[in-house]
C-alpha positions, 0 to 999 in steps of 0.5 A: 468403238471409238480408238482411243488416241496414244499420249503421243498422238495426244502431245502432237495434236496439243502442239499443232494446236499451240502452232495454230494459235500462233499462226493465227495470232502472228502469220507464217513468219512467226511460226518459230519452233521456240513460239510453238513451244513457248505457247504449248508450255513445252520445252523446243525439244518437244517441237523437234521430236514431234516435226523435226524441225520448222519445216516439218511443224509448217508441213503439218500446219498445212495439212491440218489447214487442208483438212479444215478447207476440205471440211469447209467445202463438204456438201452432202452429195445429195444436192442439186450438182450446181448447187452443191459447187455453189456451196461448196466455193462460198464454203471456200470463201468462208475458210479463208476469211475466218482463217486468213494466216491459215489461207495465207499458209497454204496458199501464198508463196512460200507456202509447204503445198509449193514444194512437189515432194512435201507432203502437204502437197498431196493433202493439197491435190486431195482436196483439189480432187474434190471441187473437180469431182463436184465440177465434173457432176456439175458439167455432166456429159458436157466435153468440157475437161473437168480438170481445167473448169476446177482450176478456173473455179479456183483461180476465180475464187482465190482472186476473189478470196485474195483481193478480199483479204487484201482490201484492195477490191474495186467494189463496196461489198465483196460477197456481192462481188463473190456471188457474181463471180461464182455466178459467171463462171458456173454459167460458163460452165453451161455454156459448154 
């Protein structure tokens, strides 16, 4: 039997969602606790006694955004390992270009995910934990660290995602653009 969700547990998902709209609508910086409000039809207070503050309401963005990434990148096990990484960074790419404020929330500078003790940090690592997963499988028996190829995979697909959003590509169709990277760096990793 399904749990049943508290009222409170009600009126913090009904705020993160109104913050959401917000972000969405006006990026990070409009992120205030009285616009969350103003959208959610509550009074600031109500923010304060669910987040705290901005930083705990950003936080909370965060996580949630995290949570939407993992969603995104989730292909079931069962696939060929390539082909499972493949699907998971296009996942990856679809995230931040339907959610661009929600990207740019927890990954430009600024962002909650940047500060150790926060708690989006540890959401952040946990879905880092996934792409190293699919890369380890990926490399099978290879000697190839599978840390270091998770972060070249995501340096490669938040260069390619960043450059995307910002339109300041070099090339006229960016998901030909994105395959061909996707398609270097997993051939780099049968090199090894």
């Amino acid at each position: 039997m399904a749990r049943r969700r508290t009222a409170s547990e009600e009126v913090s998902a009904a705020l993160l969602h109104a913050a959401e709209a917000v972000l969405d609508r006006d990026g990070t910086a409009g992120v205030t606790v009285r616009a969350v409000a103003a959208q959610a039809g509550v009074s600031p207070m109500g923010v304060y006694t669910r987040f705290d503050n901005k930083d705990g309401l950003l936080n909370a963005l965060a996580i949630r955004a995290f949570d939407d990434l993992a969603g995104a990148i989730e292909v079931p096990a069962e696939v060929e390992p390539r082909e499972r990484l493949r699907l998971a960074c296009r996942g990856y790419r679809d995230f931040a270009l339907a959610h661009p404020a929600r990207y740019s929330l927890i990954f430009s500078t600024g962002s909650p995910a940047a500060d150790p003790a926060s708690p989006a940090t540890e959401r952040g690592r946990e879905v880092f934990a996934v792409l190293v997963g699919m890369v380890r499988e990926a490399v099978g028996e290879s000697t190839i660290d599978p840390v270091e190829a998770g972060q070249a995979m995501w340096n490669a697909m938040h260069g390619a995602v960043t450059i995307e959003l910002a339109r300041v590509g070099q090339t006229t169709d960016p998901t030909a653009s994105f395959e061909q990277t996707l398609e270097l760096v997993i051939s780099g990793l049968r090199q090894v």
